[in-house]
mmCIF file of the N, C-alpha and C atoms, coordinates in Angstrom:
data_MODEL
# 
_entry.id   MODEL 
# 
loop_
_atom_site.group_PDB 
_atom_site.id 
_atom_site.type_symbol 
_atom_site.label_atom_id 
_atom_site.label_alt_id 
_atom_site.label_comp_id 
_atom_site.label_asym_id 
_atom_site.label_entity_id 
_atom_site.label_seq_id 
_atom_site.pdbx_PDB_ins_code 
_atom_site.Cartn_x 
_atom_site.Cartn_y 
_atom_site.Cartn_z 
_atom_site.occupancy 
_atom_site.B_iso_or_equiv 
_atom_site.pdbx_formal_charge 
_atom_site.auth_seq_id 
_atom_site.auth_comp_id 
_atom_site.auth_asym_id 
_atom_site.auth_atom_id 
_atom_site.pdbx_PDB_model_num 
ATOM 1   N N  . UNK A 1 1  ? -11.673 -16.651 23.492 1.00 0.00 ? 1  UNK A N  1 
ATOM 2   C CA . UNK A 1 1  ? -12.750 -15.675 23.526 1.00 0.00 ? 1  UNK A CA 1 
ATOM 3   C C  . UNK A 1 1  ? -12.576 -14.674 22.393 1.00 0.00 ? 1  UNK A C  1 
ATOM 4   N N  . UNK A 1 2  ? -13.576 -14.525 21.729 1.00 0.00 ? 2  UNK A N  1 
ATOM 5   C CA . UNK A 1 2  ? -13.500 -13.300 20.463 1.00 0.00 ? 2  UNK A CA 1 
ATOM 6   C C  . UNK A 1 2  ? -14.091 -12.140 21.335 1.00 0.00 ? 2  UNK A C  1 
ATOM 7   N N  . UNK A 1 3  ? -13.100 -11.195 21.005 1.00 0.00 ? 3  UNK A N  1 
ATOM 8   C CA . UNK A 1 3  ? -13.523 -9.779  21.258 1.00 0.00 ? 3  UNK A CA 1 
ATOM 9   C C  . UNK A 1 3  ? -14.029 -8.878  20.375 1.00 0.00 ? 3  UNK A C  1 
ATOM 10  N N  . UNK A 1 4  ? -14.687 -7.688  20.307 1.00 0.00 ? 4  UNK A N  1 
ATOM 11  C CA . UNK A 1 4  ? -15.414 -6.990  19.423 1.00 0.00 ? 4  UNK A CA 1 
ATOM 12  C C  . UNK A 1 4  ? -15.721 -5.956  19.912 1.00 0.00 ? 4  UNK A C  1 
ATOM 13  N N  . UNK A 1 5  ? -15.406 -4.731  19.076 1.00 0.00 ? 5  UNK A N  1 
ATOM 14  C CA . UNK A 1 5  ? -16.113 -2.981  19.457 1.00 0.00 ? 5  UNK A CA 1 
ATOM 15  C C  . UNK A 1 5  ? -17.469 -2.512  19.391 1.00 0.00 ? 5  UNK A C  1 
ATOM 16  N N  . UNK A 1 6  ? -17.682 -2.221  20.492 1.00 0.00 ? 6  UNK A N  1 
ATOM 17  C CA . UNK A 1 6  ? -19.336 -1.732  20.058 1.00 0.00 ? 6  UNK A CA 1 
ATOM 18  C C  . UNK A 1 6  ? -19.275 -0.760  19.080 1.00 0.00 ? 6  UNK A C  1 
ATOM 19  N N  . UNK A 1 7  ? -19.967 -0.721  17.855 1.00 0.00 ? 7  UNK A N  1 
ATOM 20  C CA . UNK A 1 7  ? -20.304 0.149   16.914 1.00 0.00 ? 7  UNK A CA 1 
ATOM 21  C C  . UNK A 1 7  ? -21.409 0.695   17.556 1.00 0.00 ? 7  UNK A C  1 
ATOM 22  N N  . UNK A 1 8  ? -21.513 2.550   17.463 1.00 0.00 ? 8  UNK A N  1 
ATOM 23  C CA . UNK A 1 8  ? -22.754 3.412   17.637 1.00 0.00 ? 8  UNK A CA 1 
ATOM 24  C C  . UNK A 1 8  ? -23.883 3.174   16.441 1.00 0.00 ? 8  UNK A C  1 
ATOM 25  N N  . UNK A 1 9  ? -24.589 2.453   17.725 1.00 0.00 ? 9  UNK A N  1 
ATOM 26  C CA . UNK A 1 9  ? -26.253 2.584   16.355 1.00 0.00 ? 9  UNK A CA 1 
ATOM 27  C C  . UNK A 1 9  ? -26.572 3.851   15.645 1.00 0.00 ? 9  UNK A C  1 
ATOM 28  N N  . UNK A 1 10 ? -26.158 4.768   15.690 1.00 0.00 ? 10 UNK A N  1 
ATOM 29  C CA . UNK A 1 10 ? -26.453 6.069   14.965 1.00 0.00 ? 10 UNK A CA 1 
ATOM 30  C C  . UNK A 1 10 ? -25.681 6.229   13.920 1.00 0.00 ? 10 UNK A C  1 
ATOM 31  N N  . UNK A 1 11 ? -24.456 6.382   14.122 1.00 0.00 ? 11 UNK A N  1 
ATOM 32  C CA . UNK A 1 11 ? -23.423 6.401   12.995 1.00 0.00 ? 11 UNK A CA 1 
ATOM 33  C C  . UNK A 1 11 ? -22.208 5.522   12.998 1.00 0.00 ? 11 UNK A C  1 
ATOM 34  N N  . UNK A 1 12 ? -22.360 4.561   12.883 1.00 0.00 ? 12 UNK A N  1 
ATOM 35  C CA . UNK A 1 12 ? -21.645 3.138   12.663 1.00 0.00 ? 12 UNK A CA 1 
ATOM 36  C C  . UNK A 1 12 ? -20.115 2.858   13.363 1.00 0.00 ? 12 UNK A C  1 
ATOM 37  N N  . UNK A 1 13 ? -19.508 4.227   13.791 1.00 0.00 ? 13 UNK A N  1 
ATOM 38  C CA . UNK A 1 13 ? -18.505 4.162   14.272 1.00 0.00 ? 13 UNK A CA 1 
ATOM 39  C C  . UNK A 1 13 ? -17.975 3.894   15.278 1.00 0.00 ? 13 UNK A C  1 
ATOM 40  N N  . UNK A 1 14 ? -16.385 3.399   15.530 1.00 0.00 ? 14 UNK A N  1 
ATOM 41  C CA . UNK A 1 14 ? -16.322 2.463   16.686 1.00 0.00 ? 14 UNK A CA 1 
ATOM 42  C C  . UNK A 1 14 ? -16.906 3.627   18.314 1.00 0.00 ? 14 UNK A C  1 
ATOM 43  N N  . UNK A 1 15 ? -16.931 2.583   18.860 1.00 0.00 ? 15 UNK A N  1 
ATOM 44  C CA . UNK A 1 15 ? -17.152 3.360   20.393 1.00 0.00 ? 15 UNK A CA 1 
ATOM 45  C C  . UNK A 1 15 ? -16.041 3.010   21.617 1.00 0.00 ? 15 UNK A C  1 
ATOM 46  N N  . UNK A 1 16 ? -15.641 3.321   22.619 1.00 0.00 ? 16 UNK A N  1 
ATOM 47  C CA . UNK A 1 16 ? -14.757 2.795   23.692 1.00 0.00 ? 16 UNK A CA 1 
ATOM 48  C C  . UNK A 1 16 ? -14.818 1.734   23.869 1.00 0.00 ? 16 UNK A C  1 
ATOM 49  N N  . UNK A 1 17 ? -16.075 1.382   23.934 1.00 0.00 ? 17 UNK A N  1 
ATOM 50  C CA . UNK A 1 17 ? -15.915 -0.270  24.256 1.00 0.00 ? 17 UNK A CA 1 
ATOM 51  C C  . UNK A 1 17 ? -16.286 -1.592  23.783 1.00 0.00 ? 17 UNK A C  1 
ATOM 52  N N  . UNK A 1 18 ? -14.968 -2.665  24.084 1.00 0.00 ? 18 UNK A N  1 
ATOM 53  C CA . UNK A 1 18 ? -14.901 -3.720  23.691 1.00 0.00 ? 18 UNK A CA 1 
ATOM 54  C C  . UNK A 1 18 ? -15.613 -4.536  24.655 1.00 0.00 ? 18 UNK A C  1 
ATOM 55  N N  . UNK A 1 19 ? -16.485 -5.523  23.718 1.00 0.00 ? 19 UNK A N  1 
ATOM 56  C CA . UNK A 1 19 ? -16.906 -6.258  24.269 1.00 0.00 ? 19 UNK A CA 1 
ATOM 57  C C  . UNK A 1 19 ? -16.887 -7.872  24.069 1.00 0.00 ? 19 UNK A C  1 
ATOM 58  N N  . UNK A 1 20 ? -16.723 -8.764  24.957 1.00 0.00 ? 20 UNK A N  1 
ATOM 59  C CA . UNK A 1 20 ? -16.670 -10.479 24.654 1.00 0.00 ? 20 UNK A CA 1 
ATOM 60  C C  . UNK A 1 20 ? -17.729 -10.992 24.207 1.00 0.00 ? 20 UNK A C  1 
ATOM 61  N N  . UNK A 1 21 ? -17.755 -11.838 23.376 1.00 0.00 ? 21 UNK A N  1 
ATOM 62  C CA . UNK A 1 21 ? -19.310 -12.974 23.002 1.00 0.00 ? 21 UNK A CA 1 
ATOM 63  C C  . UNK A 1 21 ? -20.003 -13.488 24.036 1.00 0.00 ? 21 UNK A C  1 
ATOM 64  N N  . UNK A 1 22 ? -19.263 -13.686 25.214 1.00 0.00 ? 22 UNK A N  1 
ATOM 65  C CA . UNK A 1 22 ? -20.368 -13.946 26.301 1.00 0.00 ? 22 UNK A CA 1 
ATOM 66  C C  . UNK A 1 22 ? -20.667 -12.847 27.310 1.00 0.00 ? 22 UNK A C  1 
ATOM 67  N N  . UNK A 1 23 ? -20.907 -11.472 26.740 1.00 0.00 ? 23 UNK A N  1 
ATOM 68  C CA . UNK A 1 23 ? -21.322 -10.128 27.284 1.00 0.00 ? 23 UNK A CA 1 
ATOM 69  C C  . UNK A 1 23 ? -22.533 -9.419  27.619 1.00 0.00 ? 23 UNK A C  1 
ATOM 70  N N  . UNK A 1 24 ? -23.295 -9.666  28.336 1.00 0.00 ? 24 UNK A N  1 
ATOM 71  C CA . UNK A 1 24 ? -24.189 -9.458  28.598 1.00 0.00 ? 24 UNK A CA 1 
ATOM 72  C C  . UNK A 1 24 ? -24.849 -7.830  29.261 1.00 0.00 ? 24 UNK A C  1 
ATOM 73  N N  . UNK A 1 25 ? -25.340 -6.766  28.347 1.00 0.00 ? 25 UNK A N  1 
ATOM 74  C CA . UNK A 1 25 ? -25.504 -5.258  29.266 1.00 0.00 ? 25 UNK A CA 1 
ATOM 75  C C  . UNK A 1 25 ? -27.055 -5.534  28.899 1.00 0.00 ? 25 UNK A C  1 
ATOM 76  N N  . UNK A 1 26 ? -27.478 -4.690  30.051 1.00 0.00 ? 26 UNK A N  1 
ATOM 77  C CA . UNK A 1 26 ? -28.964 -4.549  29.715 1.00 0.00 ? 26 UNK A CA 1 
ATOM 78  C C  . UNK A 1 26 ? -28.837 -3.076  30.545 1.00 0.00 ? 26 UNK A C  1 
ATOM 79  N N  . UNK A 1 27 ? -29.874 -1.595  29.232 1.00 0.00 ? 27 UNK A N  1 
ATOM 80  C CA . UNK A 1 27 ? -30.075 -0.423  29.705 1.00 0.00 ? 27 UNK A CA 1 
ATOM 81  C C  . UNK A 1 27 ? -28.623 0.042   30.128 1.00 0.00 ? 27 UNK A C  1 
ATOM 82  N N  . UNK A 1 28 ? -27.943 0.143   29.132 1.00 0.00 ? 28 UNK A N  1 
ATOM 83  C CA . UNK A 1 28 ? -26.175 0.705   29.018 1.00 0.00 ? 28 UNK A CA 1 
ATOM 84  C C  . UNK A 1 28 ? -26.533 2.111   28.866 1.00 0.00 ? 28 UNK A C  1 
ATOM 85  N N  . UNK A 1 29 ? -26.547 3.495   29.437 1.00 0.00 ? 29 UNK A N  1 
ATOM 86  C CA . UNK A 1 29 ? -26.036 4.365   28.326 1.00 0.00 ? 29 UNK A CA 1 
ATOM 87  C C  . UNK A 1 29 ? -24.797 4.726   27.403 1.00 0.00 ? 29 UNK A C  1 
ATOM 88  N N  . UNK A 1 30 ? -25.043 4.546   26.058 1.00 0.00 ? 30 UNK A N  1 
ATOM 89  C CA . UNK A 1 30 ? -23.694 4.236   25.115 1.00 0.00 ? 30 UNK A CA 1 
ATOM 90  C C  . UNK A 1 30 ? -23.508 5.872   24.609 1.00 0.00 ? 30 UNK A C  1 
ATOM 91  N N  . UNK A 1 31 ? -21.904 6.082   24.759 1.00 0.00 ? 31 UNK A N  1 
ATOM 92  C CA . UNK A 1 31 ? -21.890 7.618   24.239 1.00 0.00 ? 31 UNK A CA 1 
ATOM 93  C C  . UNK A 1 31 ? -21.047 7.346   22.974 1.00 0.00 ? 31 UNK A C  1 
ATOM 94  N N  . UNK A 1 32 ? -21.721 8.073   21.870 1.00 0.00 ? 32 UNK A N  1 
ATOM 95  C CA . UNK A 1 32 ? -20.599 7.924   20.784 1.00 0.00 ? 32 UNK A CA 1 
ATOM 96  C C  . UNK A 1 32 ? -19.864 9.408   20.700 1.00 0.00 ? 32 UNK A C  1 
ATOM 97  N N  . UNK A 1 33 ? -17.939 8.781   20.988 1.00 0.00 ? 33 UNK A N  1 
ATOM 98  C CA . UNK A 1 33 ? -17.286 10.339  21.097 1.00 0.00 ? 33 UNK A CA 1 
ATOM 99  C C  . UNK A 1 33 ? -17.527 11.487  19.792 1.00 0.00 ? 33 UNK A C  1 
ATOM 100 N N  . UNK A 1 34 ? -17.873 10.291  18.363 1.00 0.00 ? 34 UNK A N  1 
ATOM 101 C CA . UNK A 1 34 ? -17.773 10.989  17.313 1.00 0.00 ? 34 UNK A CA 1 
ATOM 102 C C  . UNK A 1 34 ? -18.885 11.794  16.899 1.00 0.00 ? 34 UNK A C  1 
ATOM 103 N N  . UNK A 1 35 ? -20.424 11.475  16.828 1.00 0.00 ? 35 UNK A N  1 
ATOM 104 C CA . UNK A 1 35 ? -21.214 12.163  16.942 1.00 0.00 ? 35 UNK A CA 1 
ATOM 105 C C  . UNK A 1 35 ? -21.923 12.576  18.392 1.00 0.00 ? 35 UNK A C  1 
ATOM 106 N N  . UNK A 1 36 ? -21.870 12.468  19.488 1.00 0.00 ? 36 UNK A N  1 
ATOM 107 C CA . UNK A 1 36 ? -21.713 12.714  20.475 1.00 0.00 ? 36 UNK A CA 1 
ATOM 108 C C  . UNK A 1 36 ? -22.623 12.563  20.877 1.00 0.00 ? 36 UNK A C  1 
ATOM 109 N N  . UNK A 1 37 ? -23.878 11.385  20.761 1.00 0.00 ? 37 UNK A N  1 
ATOM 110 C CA . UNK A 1 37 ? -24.924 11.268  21.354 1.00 0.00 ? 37 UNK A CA 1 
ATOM 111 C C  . UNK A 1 37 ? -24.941 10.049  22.015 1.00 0.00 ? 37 UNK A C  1 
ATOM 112 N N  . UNK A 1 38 ? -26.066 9.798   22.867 1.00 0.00 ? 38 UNK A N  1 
ATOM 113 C CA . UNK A 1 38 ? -25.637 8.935   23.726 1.00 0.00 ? 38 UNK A CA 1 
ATOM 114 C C  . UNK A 1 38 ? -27.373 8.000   23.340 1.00 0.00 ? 38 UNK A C  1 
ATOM 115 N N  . UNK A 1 39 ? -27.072 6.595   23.236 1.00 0.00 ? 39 UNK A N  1 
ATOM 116 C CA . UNK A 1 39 ? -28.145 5.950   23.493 1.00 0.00 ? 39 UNK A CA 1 
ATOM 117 C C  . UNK A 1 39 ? -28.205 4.901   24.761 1.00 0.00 ? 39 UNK A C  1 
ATOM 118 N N  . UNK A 1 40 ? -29.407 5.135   25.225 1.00 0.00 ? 40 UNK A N  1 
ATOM 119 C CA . UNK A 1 40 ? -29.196 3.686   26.301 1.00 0.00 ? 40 UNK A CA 1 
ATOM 120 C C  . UNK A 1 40 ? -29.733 1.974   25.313 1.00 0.00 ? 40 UNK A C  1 
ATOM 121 N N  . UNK A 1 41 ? -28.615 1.453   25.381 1.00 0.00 ? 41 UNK A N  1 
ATOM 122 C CA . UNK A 1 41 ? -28.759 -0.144  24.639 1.00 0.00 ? 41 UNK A CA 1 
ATOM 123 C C  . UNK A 1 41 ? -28.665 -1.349  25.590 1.00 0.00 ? 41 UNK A C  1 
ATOM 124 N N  . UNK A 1 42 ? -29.332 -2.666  24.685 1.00 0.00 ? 42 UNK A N  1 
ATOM 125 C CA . UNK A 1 42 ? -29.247 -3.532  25.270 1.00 0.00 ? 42 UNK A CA 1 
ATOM 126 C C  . UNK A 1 42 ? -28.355 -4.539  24.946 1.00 0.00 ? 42 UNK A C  1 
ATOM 127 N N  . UNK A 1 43 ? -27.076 -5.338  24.930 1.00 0.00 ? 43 UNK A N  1 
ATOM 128 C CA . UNK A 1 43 ? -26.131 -6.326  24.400 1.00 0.00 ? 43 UNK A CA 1 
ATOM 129 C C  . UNK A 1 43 ? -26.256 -7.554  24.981 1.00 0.00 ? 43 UNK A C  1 
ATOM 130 N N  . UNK A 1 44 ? -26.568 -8.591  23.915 1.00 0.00 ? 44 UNK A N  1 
ATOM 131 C CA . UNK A 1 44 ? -26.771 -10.058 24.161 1.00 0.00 ? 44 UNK A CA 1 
ATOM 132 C C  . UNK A 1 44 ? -25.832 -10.466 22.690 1.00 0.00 ? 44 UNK A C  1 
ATOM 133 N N  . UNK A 1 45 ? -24.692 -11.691 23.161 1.00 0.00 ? 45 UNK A N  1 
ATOM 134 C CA . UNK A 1 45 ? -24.171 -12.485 22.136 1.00 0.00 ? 45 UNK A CA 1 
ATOM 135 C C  . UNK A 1 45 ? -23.881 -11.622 20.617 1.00 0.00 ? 45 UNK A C  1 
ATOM 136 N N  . UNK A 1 46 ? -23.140 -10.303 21.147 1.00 0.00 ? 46 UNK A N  1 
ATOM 137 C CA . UNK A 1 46 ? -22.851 -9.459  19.977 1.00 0.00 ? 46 UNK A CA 1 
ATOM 138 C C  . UNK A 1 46 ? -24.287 -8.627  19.657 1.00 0.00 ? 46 UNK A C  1 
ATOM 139 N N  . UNK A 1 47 ? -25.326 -8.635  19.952 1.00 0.00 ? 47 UNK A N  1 
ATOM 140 C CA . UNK A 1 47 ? -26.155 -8.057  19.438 1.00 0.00 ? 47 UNK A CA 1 
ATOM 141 C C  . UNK A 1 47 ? -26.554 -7.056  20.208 1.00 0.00 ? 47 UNK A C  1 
ATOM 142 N N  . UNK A 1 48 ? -26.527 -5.646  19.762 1.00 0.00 ? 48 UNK A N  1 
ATOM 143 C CA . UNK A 1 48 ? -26.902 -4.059  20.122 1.00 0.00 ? 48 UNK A CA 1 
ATOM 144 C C  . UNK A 1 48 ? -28.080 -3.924  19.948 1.00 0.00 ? 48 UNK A C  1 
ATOM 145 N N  . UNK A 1 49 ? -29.213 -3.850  20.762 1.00 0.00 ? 49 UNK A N  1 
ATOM 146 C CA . UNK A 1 49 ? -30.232 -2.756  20.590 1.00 0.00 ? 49 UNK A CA 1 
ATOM 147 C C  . UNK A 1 49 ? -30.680 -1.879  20.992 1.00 0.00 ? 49 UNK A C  1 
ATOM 148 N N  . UNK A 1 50 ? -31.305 -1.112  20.397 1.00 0.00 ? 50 UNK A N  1 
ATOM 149 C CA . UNK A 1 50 ? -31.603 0.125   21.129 1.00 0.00 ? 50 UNK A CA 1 
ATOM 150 C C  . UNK A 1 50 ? -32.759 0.131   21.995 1.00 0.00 ? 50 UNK A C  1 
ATOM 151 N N  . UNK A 1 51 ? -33.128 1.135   23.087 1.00 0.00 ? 51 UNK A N  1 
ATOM 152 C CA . UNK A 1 51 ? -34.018 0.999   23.955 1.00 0.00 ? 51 UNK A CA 1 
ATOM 153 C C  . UNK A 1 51 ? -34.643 2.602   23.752 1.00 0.00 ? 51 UNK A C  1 
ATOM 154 N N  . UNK A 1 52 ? -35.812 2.413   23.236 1.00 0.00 ? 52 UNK A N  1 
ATOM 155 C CA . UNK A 1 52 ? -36.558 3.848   23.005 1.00 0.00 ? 52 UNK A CA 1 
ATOM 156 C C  . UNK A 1 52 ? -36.979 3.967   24.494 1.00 0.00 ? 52 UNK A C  1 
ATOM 157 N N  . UNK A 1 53 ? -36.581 5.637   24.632 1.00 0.00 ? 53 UNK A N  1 
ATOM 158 C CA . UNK A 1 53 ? -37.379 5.922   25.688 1.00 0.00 ? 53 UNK A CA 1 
ATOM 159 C C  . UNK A 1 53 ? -38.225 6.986   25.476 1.00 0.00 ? 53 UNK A C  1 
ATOM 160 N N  . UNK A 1 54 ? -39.559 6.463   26.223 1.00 0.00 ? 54 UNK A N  1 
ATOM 161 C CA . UNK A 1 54 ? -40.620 7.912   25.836 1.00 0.00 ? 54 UNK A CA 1 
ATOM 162 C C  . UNK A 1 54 ? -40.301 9.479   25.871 1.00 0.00 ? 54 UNK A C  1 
ATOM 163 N N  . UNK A 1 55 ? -40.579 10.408  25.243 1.00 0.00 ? 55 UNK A N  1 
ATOM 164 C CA . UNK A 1 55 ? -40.695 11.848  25.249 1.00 0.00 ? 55 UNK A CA 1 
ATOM 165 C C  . UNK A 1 55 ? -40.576 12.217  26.847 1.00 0.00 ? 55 UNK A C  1 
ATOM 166 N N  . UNK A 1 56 ? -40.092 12.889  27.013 1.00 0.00 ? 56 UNK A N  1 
ATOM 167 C CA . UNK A 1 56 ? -40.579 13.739  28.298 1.00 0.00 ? 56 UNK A CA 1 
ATOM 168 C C  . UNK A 1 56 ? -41.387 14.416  28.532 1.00 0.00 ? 56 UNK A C  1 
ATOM 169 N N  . UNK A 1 57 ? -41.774 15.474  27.558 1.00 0.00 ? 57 UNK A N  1 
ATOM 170 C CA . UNK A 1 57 ? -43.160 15.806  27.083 1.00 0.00 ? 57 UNK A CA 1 
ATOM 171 C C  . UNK A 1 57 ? -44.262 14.961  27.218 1.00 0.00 ? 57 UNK A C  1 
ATOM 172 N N  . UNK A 1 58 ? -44.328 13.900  26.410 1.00 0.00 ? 58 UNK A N  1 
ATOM 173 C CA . UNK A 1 58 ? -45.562 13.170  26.592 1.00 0.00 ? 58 UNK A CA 1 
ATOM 174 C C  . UNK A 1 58 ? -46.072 12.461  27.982 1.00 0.00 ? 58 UNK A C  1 
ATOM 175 N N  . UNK A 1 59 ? -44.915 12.116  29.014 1.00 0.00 ? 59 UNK A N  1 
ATOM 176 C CA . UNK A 1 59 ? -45.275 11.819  29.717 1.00 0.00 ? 59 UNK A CA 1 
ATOM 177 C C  . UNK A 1 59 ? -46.471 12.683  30.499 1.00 0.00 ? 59 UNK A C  1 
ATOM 178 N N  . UNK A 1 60 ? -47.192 11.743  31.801 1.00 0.00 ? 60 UNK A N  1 
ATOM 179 C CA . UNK A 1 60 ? -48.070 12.404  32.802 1.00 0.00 ? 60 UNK A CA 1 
ATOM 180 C C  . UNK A 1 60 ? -47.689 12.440  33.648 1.00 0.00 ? 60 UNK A C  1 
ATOM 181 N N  . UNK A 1 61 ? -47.985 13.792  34.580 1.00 0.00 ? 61 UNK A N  1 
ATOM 182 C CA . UNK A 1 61 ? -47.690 13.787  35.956 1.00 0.00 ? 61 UNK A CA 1 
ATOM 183 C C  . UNK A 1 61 ? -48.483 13.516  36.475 1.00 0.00 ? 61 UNK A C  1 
# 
């Protein structure tokens, strides 16, 4: 099994966690310690993406 660090989609740097090629997250929130923001992502077969979430503002009540 190959292992691998999640890199922060924001600023490229490593994050806590390692993850396997057959790893599957869906709607993670990812915190990066170094710039300190957090995205919620999705991980399939090494691949990170990000999950926009709408404004809070824009929403309707």
């Amino acid at each position: 099994m190959e292992n691998k660090w999640i890199l922060c989609p924001v600023c490229g740097n490593k994050t806590r966690l390692k993850i396997r090629n057959d790893t599957e997250i869906s709607k993670f929130p990812l915190y990066c310690p170094k710039c300190r923001q957090e995205n919620l992502i999705n991980v399939k077969s090494f691949k990170v993406t990000i999950i926009k979430e709408p404004d809070a503002k824009t929403q309707s009540r």
